[in-house]
C-alpha positions as CSV (number, residue, x, y, z in Angstrom):
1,X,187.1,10.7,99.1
2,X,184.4,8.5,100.1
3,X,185.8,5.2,102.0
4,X,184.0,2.5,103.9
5,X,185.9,-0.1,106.3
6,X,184.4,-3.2,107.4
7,X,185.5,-4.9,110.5
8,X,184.8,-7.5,112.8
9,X,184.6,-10.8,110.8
10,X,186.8,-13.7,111.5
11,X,186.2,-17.9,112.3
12,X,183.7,-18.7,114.7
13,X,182.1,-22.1,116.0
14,X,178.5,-23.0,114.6
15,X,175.8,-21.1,117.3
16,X,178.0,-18.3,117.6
17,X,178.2,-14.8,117.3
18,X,180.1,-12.0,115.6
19,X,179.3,-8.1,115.1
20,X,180.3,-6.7,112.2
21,X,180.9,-2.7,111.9
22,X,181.3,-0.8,109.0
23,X,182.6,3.2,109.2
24,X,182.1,5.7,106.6
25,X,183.9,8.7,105.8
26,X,184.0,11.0,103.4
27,X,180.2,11.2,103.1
28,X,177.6,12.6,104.8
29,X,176.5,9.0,106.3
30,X,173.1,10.0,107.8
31,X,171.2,10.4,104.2
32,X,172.4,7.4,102.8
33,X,170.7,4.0,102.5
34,X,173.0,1.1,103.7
35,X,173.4,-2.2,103.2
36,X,175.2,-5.5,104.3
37,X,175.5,-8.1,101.0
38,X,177.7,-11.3,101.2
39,X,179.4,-13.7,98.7
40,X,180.2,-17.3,99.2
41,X,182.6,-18.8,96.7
42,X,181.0,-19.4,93.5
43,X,178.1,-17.6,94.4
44,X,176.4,-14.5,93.9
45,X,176.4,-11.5,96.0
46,X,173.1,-11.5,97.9
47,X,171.5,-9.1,100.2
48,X,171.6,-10.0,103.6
49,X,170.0,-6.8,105.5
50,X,169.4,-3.3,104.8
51,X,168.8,0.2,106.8
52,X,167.0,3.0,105.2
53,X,168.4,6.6,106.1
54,X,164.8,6.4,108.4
55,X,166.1,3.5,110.0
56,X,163.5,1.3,108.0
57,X,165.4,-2.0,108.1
58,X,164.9,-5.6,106.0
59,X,166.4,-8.7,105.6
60,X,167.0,-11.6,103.7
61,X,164.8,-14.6,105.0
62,X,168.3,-16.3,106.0
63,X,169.1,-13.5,108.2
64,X,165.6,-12.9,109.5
65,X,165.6,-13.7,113.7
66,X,169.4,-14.4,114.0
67,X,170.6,-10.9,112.4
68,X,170.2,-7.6,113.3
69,X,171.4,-4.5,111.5
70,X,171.7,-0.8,113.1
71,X,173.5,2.3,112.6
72,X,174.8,5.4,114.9
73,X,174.7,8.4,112.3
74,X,177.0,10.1,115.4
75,X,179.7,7.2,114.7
76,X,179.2,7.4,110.8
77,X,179.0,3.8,111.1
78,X,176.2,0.6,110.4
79,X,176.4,-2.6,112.4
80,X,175.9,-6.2,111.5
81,X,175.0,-8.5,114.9
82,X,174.9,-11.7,113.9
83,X,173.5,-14.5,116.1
84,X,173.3,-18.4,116.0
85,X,175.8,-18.8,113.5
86,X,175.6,-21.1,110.6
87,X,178.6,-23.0,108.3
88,X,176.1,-21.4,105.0
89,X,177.0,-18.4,106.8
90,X,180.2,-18.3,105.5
91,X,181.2,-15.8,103.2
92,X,182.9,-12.1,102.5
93,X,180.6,-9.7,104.1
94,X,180.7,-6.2,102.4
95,X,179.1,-2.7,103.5
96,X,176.9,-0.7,100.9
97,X,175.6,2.5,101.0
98,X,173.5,4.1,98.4
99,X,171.6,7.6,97.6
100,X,170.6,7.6,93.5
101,X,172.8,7.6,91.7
102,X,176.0,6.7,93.6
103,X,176.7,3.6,94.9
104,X,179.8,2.8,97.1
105,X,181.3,-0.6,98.5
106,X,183.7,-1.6,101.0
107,X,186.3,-4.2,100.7
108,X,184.6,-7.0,102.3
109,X,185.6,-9.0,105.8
110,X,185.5,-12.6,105.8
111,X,183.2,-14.6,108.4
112,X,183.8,-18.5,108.6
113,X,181.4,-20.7,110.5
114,X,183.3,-23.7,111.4
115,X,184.0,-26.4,114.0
């Protein structure tokens, strides 16, 4: 049974920083594509960085220079490090991986960026 568990979110002050980490299992992680998306309330689900199986790696233009997403294949796990912290910031953070055609989520971990 394939499972992913995201950890690490949580409140932090504007400017800070959290790591988020997101372990697999159940799959083999190192041929999958993965993905961290977000949702604010009332808004869509949005891309905020991705990692090809390669290690190829993108991000959303609000993510560019203050996030930075890796994975350990070893750990069967993908990181989020996000810097310089932002209240828009705020949302559930959820872990995707993909290889056509499945697709498989995590439950999501809030982050909230507030004084």
């Amino acid at each position: 049974q394939v499972q992913l568990v995201e950890s690490g979110g949580g409140l932090v002050q504007p400017g800070g920083s959290l790591r988020l980490s997101c372990a697999a299992s159940g799959v083999i992680f190192s041929v999958y594509d993965m993905g961290w998306y977000r949702q604010a309330p009332g808004k869509q689900r949005e891309l905020v960085a991705g990692i090809t199986r390669g290690g190829r790696t993108d991000y959303a233009d609000s993510a560019k220079g203050r996030f930075t997403i890796s994975r350990v294949n070893a750990k069967n796990t993908m990181y989020l490090q996000m810097n310089s912290l932002k209240p828009d910031d705020t949302a559930v953070y959820y872990c995707k991986m993909s290889r056509s055609p499945r697709n498989y989520w995590g439950q999501g971990t809030q982050v909230t960026v507030s004084s």
